[in-house]
KEKE-3310 file (N, C-alpha, C; in steps of 0.2 Angstrom, whole numbers, plus 5000, padded with zeros to 4 digits):
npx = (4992:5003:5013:5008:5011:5022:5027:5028:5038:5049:5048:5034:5030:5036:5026:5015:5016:5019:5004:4998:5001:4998:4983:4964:4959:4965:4974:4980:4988:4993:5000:5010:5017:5023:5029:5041:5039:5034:5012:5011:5024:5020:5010:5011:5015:5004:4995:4998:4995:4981:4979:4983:4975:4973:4970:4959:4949:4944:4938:4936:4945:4955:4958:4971:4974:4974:4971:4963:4957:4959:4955:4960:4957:4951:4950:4960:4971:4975:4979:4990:4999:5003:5009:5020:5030:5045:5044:5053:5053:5039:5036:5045:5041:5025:5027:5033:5025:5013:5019:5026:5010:5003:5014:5009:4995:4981:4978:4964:4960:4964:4960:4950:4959:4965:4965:4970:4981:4987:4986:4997:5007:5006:5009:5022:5030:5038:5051:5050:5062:5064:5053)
npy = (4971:4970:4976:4990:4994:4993:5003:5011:5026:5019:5025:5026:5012:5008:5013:5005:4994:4992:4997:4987:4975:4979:4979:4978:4989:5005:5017:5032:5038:5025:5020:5030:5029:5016:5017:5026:5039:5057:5061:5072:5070:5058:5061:5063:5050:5045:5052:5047:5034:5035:5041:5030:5024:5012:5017:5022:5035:5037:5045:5064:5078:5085:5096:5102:5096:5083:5068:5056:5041:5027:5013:4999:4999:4987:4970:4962:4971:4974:4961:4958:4968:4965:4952:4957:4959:4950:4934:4935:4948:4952:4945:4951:4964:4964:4959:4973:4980:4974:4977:4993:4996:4992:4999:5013:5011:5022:5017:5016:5014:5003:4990:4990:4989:4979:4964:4965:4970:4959:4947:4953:4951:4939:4935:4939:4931:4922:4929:4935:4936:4940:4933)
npz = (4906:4916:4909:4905:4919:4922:4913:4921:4929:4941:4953:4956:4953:4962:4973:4968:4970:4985:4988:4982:4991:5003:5003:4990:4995:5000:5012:5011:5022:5024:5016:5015:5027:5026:5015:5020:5017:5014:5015:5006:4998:4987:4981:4968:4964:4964:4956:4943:4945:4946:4933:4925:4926:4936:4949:4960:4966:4982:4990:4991:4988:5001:5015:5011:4999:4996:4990:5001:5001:4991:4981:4969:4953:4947:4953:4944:4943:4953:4958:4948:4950:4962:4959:4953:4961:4969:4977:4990:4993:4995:5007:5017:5014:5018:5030:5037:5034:5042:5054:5056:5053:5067:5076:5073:5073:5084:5102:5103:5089:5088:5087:5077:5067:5069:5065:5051:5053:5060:5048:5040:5048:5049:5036:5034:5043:5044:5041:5054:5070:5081:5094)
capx = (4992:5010:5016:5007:5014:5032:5030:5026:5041:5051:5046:5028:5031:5035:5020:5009:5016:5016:4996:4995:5003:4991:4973:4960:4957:4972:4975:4988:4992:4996:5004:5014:5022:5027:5036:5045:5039:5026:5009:5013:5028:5016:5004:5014:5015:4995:4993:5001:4992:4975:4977:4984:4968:4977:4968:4952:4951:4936:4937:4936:4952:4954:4962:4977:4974:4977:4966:4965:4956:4959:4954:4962:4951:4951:4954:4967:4975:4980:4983:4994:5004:5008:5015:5026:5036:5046:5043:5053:5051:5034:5036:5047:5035:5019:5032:5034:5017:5012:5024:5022:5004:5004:5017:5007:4989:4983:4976:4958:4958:4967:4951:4949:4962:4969:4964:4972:4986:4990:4985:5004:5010:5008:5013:5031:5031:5046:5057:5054:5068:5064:5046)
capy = (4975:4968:4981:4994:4995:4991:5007:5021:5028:5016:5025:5024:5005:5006:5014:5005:4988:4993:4994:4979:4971:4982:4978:4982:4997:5008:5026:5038:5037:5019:5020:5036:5025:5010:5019:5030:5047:5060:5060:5075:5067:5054:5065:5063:5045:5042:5054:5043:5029:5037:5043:5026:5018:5006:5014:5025:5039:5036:5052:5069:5080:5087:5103:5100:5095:5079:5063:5051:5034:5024:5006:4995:4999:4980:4962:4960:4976:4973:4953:4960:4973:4960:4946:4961:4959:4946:4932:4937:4953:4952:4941:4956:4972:4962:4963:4978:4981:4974:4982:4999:4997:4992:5005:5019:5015:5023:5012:5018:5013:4995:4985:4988:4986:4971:4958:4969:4969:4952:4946:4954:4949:4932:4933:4939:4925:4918:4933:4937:4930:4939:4934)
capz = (4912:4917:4903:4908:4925:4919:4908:4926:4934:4947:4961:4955:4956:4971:4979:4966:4975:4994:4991:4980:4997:5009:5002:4988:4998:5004:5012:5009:5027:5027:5012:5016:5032:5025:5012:5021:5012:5018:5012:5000:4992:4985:4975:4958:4961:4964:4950:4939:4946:4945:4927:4921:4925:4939:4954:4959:4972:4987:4995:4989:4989:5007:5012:5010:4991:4996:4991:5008:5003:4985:4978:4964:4947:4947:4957:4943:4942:4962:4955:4943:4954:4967:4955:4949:4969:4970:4985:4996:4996:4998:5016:5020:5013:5023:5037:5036:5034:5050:5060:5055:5056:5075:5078:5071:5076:5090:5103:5101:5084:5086:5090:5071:5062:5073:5059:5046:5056:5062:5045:5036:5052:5049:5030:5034:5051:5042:5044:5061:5072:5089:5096)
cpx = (4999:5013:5016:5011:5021:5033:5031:5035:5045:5049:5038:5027:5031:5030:5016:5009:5015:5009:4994:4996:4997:4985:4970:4960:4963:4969:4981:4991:4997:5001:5011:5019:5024:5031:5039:5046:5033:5020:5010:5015:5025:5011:5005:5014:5008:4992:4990:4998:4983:4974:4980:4980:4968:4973:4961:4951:4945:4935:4937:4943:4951:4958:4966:4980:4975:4970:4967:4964:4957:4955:4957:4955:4946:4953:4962:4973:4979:4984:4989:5000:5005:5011:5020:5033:5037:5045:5045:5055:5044:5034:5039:5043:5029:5021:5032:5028:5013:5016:5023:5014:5004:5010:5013:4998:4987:4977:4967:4955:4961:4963:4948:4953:4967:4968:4969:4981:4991:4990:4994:5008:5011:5008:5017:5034:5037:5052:5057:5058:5067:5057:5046)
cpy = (4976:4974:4986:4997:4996:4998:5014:5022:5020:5018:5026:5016:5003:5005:5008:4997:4990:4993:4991:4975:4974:4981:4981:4987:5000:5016:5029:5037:5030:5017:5026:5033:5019:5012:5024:5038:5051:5060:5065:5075:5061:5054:5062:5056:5044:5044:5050:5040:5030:5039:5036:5021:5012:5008:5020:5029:5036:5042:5060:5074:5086:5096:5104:5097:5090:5074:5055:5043:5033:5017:5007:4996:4993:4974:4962:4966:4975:4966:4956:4964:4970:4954:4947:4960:4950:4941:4933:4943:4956:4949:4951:4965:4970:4963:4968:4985:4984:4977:4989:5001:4998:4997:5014:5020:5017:5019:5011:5015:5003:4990:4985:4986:4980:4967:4960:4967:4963:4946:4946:4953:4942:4928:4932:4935:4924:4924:4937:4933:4933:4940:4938)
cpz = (4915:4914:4902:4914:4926:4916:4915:4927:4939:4952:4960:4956:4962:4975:4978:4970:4985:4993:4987:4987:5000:5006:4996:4989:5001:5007:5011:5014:5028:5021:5013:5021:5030:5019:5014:5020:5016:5011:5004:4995:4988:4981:4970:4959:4958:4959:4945:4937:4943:4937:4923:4922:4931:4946:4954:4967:4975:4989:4990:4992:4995:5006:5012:5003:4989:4995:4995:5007:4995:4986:4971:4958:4947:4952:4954:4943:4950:4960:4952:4946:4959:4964:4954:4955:4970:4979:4991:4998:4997:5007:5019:5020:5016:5030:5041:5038:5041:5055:5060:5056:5063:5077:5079:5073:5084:5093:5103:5094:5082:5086:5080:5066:5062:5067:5053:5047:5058:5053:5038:5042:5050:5041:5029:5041:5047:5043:5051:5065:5082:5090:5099)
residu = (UNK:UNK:UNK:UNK:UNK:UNK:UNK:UNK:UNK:UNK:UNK:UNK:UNK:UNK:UNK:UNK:UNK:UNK:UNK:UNK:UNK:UNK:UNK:UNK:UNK:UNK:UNK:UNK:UNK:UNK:UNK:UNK:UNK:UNK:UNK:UNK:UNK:UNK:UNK:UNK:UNK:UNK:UNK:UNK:UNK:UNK:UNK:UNK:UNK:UNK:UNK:UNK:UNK:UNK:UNK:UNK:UNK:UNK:UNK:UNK:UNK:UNK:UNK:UNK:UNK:UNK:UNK:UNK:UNK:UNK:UNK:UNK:UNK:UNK:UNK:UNK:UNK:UNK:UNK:UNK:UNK:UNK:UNK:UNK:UNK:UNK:UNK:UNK:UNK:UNK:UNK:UNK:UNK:UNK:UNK:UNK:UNK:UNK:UNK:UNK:UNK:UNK:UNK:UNK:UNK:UNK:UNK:UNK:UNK:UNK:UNK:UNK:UNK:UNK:UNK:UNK:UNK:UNK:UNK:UNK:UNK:UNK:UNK:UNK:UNK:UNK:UNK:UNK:UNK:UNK:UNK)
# end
């Protein structure tokens, strides 16, 4: 599976770890903001991902053309796309995670993803320095 994933694109890697960090379950949105790209630019990677077996869309393609919620094929297939990130760049992408998240939900919605949120919060606790 390792070999598999080693063979996509680099910047397919990338995404395919940002939501190995983010959960079994992801969305485009939450994935789109912690990598810095809009959800459109992120088509070709999910593609990639979708047609190499690694992930599985939930939602039906919007109208925008875009498909908004995913899951890992597998447990290990996410196992295996977070062994791929090294440890301390994991601390810093759950970091990154959490902060983005709380920046971006809105407060209507935080009463739900608070667990979520303090969760990669207190993954990357060692690289925060100002409480």
């Amino acid at each position: 599976m390792i070999g598999k994933m080693q063979k996509l694109p680099q910047s397919t890697q990338g995404v395919l770890s940002i939501a190995a960090c983010v959960g079994a379950e992801f969305d485009l949105n939450t994935i789109a903001i912690v990598a810095g790209q809009s959800a459109e630019s992120l088509r070709e990677n999910l593609t990639l991902m979708i047609n190499a077996g690694l992930i599985i869309p939930l939602s039906e393609i919007d109208e925008q053309l875009l498909i908004q919620n995913y899951k890992f094929g597998h447990d290990r297939i996410q196992q295996a796309a977070y062994a791929l990130i090294e440890q301390s760049q994991k601390l810093s992408v759950h970091l990154k995670i959490g902060c983005l998240l709380r920046e971006n939900t809105p407060p209507e919605e935080l009463s739900d993803k608070i667990f979520q949120i303090v969760d990669h919060l207190n993954i990357g606790q060692q690289l925060i320095s100002d409480h």
